[in-house]
C-alpha positions as CSV (number, residue, x, y, z in Angstrom):
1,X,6.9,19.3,5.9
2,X,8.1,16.3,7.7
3,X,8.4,12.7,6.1
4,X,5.6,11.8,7.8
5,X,3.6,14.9,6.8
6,X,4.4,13.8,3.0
7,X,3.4,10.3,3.4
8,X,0.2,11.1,4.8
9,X,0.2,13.8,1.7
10,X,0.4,11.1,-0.6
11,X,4.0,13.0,-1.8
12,X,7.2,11.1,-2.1
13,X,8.8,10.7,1.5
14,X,11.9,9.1,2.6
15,X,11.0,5.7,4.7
16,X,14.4,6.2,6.8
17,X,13.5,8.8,8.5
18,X,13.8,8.5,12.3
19,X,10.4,9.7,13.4
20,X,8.8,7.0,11.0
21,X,11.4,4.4,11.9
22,X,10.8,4.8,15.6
23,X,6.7,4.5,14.3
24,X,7.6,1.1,12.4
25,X,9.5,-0.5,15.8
26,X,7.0,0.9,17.9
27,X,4.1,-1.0,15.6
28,X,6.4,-4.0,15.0
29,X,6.9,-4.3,18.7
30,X,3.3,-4.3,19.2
31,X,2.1,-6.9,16.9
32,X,4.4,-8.7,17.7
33,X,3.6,-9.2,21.6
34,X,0.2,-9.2,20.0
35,X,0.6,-12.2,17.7
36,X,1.9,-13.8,21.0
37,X,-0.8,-13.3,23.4
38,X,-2.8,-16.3,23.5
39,X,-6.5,-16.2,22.1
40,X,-8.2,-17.1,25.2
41,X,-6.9,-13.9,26.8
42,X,-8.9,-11.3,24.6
43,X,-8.9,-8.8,26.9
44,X,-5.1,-8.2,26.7
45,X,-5.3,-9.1,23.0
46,X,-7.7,-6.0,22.5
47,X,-6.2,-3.5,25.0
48,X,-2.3,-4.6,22.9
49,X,-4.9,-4.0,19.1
50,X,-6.6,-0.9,20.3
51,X,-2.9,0.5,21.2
52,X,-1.9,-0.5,17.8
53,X,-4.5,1.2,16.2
54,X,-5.0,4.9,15.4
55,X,-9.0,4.8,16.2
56,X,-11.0,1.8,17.1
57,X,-14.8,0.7,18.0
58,X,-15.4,-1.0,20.9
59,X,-15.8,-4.0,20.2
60,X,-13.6,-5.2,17.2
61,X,-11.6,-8.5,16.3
62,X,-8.5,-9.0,14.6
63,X,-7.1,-12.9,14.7
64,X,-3.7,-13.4,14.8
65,X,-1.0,-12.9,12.7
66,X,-1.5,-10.0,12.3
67,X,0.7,-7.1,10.4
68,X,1.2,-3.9,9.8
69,X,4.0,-0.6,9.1
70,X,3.1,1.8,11.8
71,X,-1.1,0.8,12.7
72,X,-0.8,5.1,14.1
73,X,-3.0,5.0,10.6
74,X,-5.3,2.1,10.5
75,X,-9.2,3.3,11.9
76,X,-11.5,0.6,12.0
77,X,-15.1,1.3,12.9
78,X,-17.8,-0.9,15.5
79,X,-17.9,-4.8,14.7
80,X,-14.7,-4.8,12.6
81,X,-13.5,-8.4,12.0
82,X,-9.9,-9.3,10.4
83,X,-9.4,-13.3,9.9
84,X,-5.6,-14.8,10.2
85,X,-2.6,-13.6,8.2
86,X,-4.2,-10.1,7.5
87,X,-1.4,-7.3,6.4
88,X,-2.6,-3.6,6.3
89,X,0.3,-1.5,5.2
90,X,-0.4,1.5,6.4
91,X,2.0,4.4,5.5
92,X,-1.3,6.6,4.6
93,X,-4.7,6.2,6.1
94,X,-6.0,3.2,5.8
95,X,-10.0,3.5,7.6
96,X,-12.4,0.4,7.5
97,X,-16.4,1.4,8.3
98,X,-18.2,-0.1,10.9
99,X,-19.7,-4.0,10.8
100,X,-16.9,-4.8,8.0
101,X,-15.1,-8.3,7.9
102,X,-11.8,-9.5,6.4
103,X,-11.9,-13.1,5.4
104,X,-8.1,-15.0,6.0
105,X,-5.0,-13.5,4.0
106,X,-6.6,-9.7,2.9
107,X,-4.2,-7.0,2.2
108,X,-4.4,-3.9,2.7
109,X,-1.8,-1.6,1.0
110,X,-1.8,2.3,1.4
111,X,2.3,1.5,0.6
112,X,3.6,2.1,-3.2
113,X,6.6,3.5,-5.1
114,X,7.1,5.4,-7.6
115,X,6.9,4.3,-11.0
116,X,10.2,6.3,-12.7
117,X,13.1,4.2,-11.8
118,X,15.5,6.6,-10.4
119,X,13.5,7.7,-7.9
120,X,12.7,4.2,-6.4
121,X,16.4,3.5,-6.3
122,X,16.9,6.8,-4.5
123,X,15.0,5.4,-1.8
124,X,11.8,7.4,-1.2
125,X,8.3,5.8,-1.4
126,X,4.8,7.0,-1.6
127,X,1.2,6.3,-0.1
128,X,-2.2,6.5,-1.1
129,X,-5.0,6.4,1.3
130,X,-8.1,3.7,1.7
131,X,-11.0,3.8,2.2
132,X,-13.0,1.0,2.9
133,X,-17.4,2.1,3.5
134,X,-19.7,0.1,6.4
135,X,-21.0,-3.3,5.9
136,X,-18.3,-4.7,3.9
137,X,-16.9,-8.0,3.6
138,X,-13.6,-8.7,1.7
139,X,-13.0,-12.3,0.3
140,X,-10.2,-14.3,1.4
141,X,-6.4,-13.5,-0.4
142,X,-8.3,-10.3,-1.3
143,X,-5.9,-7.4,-1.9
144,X,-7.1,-3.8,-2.0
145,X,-4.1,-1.3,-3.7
146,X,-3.3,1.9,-2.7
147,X,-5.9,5.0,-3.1
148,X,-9.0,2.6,-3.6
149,X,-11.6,3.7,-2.1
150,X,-14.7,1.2,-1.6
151,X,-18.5,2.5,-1.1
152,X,-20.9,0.9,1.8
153,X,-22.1,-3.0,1.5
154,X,-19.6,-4.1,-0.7
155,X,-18.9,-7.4,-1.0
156,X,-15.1,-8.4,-2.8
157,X,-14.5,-11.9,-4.1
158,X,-11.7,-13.8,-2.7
159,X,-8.9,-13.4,-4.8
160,X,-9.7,-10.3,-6.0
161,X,-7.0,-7.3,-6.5
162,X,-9.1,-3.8,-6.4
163,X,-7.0,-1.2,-8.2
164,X,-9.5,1.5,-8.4
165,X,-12.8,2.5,-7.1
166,X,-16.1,1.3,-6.3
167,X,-19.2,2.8,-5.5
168,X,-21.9,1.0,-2.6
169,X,-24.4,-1.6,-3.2
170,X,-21.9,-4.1,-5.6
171,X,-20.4,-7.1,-5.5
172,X,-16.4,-7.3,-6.9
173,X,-14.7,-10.1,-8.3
174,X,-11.7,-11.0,-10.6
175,X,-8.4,-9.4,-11.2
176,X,-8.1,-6.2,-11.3
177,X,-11.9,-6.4,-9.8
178,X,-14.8,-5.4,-11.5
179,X,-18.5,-5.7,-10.8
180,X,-20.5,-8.7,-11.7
181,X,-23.4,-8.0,-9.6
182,X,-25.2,-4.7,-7.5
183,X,-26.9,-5.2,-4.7
């Protein structure tokens, strides 16, 4: 397997690796020019995000800055909306349904590490995938953690830090998040 091939395995994969170094400056190079382009110019802004991204609706919205490790792995569906300063590490799939919207600040992390020590020092890393259902909205400062998965109209409190699952039809709050209230 390549390293790539492991990360997107959720196995332990070495983040050096040229293929998913030359990913990382490729994506780096992109947002950056895209955190550049000025708002008023959205059709160059969308043609640079649509690049970025692995899979894309047509008509989607991500505010600037924007962030991201390679963006190969980010799928966003129709109407997606991300607000400023959103960060979607995405070393393992990270897809987001259709009509969902980020508030300002969300994170995103597919990224982890390993929990024994030596194996952190030794450099290697892991990802989980995420999965985020249709008809979502995720609270400002939100952060969703690696291998969360989150069911269809979900709403997440800003704030909130989602460390494990959640079926559709509920409302999330608190950290880690729990539910205070289905839909």
């Amino acid at each position: 397997m390549t390293e790539r091939e492991k990360a997107l395995a959720g196995e332990l994969y070495n983040p050096l690796d040229a293929e998913l170094l030359a990913l990382h400056l490729r994506a780096e190079a992109l947002f950056e020019k895209y955190n550049k382009i000025p708002a008023k110019n959205y059709k160059k802004r969308d043609k640079v995000i649509k690049k970025l991204f692995g899979k894309t609706g047509e008509k989607i919205k991500v505010e600037t800055p924007f962030y991201c490790d390679y963006g190969i792995n980010i799928e966003v569906g129709e109407n997606f909306f991300a607000n400023y300063g959103c960060i979607i590490l995405d070393v393992n799939k990270v897809k987001i349904g259709k009509n969902c919207m980020l508030a300002p600040n969300v994170g995103i992390y597919s990224a982890t590490h390993p929990v024994r020590a030596e194996e952190r020092y030794n450099g290697v890393e892991l990802g989980l995938p995420v999965t985020i259902g249709d008809n979502c909205w995720i609270g400002g400062g939100a952060v969703i953690c690696p291998g969360v998965s989150i069911g269809n109209n979900v709403v997440v409190g800003a704030g909130s830090v989602v460390t494990k699952s959640f079926g559709d039809n509920v409302v999330l709050a608190g950290n880690p998040a729990k539910v205070i209230k289905n839909l």
